[in-house]
N, C-alpha and C positions, 0 to 999 in steps of 0.2 A: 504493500500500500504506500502509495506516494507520501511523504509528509513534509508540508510547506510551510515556512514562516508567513504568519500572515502581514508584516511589513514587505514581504518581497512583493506579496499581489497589489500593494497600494503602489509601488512604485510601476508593475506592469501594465497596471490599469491610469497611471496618470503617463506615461509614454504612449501610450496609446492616443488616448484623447490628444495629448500635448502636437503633437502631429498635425492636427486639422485647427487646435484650439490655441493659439498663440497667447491667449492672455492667461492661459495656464502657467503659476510658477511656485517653485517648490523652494522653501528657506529650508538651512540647517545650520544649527548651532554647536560647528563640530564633529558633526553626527553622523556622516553623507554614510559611513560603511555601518555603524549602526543599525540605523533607519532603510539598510537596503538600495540608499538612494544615488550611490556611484555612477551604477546606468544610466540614470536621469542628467547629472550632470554632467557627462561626458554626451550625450545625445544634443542635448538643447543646455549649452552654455550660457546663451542670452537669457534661458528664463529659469537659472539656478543663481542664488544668492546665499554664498557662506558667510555666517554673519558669527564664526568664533562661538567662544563661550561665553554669551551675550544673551540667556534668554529674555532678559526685558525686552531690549533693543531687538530680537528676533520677533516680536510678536508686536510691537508698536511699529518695527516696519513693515509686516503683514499687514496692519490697518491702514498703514497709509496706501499703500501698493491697490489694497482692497477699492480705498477710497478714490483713487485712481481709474480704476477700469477694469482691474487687473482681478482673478483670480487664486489668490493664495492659498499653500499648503505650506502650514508652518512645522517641520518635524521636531522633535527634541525628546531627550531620554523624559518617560513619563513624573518621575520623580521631581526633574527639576521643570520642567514646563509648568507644571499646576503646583508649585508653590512658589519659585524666584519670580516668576511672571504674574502672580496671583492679580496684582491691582492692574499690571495691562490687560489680562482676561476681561478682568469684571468693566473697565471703563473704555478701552481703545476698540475692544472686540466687541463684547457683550452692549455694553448701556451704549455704544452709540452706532450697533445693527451693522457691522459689518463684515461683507463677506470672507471672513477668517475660517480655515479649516484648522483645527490643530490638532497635530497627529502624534499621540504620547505614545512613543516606543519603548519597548524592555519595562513594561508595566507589572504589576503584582511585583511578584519576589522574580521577574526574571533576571533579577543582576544578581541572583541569591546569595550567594558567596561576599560578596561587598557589603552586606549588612543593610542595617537601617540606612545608613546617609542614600545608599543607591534603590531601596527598597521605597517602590511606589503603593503607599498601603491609606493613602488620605486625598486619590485624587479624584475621586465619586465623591465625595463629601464634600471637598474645598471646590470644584467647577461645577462641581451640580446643584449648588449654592446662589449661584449667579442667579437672577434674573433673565431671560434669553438666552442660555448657553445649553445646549444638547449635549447628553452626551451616551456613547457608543461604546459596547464592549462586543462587536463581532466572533461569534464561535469558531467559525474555520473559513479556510480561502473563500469558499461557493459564496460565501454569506458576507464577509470581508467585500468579494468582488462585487456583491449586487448591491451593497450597503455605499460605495465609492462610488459608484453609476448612478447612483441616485441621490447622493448628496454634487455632484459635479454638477446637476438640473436646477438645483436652489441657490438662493443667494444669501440665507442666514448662517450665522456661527454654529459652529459644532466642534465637539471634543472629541475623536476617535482613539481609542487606549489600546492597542494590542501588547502582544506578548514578543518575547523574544525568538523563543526556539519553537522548531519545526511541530504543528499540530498536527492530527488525525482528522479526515475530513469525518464531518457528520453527517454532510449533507451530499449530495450529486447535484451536476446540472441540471437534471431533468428532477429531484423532488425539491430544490430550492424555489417555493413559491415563497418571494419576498414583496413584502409591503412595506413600506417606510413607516418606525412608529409600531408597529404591530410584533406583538409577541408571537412567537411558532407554536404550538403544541408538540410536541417529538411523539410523545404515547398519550394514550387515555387512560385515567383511572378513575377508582369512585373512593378508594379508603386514602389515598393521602398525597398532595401533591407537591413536588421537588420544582422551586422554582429556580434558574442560573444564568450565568452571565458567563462570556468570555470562556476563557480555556475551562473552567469546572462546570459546561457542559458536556463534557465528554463523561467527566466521571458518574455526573448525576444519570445518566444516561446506563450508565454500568450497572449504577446501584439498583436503580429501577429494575433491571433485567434478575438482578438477586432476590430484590423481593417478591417476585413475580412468581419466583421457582419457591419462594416460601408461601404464597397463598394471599400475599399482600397486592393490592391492585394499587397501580400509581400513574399518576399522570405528571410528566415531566413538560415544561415550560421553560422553553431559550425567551430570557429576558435580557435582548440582546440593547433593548430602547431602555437604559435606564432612566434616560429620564430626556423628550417625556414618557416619563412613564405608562405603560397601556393598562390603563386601571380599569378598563371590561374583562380585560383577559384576565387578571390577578384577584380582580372579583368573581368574575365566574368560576373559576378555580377554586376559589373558597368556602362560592356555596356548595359544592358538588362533593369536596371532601370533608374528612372528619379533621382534617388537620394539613401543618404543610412546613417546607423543610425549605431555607434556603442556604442558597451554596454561593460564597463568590472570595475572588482573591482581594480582598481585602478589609481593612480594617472593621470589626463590628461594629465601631461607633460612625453613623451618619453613611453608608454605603446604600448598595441594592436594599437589604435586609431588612435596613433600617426603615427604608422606603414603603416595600410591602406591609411589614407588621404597622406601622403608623397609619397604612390606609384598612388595611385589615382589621385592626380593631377599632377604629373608627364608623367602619359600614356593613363588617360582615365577621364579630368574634370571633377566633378560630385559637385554636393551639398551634402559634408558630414557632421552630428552633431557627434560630441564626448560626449557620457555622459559616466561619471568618475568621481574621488572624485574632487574637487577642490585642486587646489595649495594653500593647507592651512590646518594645524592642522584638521584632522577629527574631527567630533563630536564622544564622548564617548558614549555607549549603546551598549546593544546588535543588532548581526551582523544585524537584518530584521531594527530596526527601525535606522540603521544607514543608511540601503538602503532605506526607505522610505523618510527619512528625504530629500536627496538627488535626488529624481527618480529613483533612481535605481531597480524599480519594474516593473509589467506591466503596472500600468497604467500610470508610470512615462515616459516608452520608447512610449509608445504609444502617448504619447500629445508629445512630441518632434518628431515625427515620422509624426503628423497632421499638426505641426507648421512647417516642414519643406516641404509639400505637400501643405501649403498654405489653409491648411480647417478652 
C-alpha cells in the first residue's frame, strides 16, 4: 500500500493549478524541504517567496500579497505558525478577510523526538479561536487532495494542519465523496460513536473494527472541518448512540474534543471521553510510540470506548 505524506499532495496539487493560475504563490519560513515545497520552488520561482525564520513577517506578507490580487499559501512548521504569528493570524488574516491559506506542517507530535518546543499540541485551540479563521485536519492524500481543490475556489482564511510522515490512505478516489465543511461517516453504528481528526482517523477506524468483533456496534466520524464545525453530523451522532469517544493529536484542553463535548452537552447529553495529549509537556519519541504511550492507537480508543460502554 502506497503511503504518502500529506504535505507532498499540497504541494502536487498547488503545481498543478500554479500552471494555469499565476497569482498562485507559496511562502516558506525556512521550510521549503519541510513543507515538501522544493518542487514548487524550483518550478515557479516568481511565485515562491523564502521569507527565513520570520513567521510574523511570513504571514503579514501573505496578507498583503492576498491584498494585492494574489493568492497565498503561507507554509511553516505547525508549532511555530499558530503561536509566533498568533496576532498576524487573528488581525492581518482573520479580522481583516483575507485570502490567506496557512499551511501548519509536522503538526501533533510529528517533530516527536524535539519535545514540546517543536510539539504542535495548542494549535486547534489558539486559530480556532479567531473569529473567521477555519480550520482543517485532513485524514489522508484522497481527502488532503479534495480538501486543496476546494479551498483554491474560495477566497477566505483557512488553517490546514497536516502531519509529517507518510499516512495510510482511508479513502480511494472513487469513495472520497467530499463536501466542504461536512463530516464523513466511515461506518455506522447504534451503541457508541468515535469521532476524529487528522492522522487518528486511521486508528479510530481500527478500533471500530475491534469492537465490532466484540459485539459492540460503532459509528466512526472523520471530523476532518474542525471548525466550522459540522454540528448536524456531531448531533446526529449523538442522538443515535449511547455515548461517544473522541480521538485527536492534540492537546485536551480547547481542541476537536473540547468542541464536540461543549456542543454535546449543550443540545444532546451524552457520555463523552476525550482522549488527547494531556495538559503537560509530551513525552519525547517518535510520533507512533508517542501515540502508544498515550492510547492514542487502536487498541488504546478501543479500551476507552469498553470502559465507557461499561464492558
Amino acid at each position: 500500500m502506497n503511503k504518502i505524506p500529506n504535505r507532498q499532495v499540497i504541494c502536487d496539487v498547488l503545481l498543478e493549478h500554479a500552471k494555469e493560475d499565476r497569482d498562485i504563490v507559496v511562502l516558506c519560513s525556512d521550510s521549503r524541504g519541510s513543507a515538501s515545497l522544493s518542487g514548487f520552488a524550483e518550478a515557479f520561482p516568481t511565485q515562491f517567496f523564502e521569507m527565513g525564520i520570520a513567521e510574523q513577517s511570513l504571514v503579514s506578507t501573505a496578507a498583503g500579497l492576498a491584498r494585492g490580487g494574489k493568492k497565498p499559501f503561507a507554509a511553516s512548521p505547525a508549532c511555530f505558525l499558530s503561536t509566533r504569528s498568533m496576532e498576524q493570524v487573528k488581525v492581518d488574516v482573520a479580522y481583516s478577510r483575507t485570502n490567506v491559506k496557512l499551511i501548519g506542517i509536522s503538526g501533533g507530535v510529528s517533530y516527536g523526538a524535539l519535545g514540546m518546543t517543536h510539539h504542535s499540541a495548542q494549535d486547534i485551540a489558539a486559530l480556532g479561536s479567531i473569529p473567521g479563521m477555519r480550520v482543517y485536519l485532513p485524514s489522508d492524500r484522497h481527502q488532503t487532495r479534495a480538501l486543496m481543490e476546494a479551498l483554491l475556489q474560495d477566497d477566505k482564511p483557512a488553517y490546514i494542519r497536516v502531519g509529517r510522515n507518510p499516512v495510510e490512505d482511508i479513502y480511494t478516489p472513487d469513495s472520497m465523496k467530499f463536501e466542504l465543511d461536512q463530516a464523513v461517516t466511515l461506518c455506522e453504528g447504534d451503541d457508541l460513536a468515535i469521532i476524529a481528526c487528522g492522522e487518528m482517523v486511521k486508528p479510530a477506524v481500527e478500533a471500530a473494527k475491534l469492537l465490532a468483533a466484540e459485539g459492540i456496534s460503532v459509528q466512526v466520524l472523520d471530523l476532518y472541518c474542525v471548525k466550522p464545525l459540522d454540528r448536524d453530523a456531531v448531533l446526529n451522532s449523538a442522538r443515535k448512540v449511547k455515548a461517544l469517544v473522541t480521538v485527536e493529536e492534540h492537546s485536551v484542553i480547547g481542541g476537536m474534543g473540547a468542541m464536540v463535548s461543549q456542543l454535546v452537552a449543550e443540545y444532546c447529553p451524552k457520555r463523552v471521553k476525550n482522549l488527547a495529549l494531556p495538559d503537560e509537556p509530551a513525552i519525547a519519541g517518535k510520533s507512533q510510540e508517542v501515540f502508544d504511550y498515550y492510547g492514542l492507537n487502536a487498541e488504546g480508543i478501543a479500551k476507552a470506548a469498553r470502559e465507557l460502554m461499561g464492558r
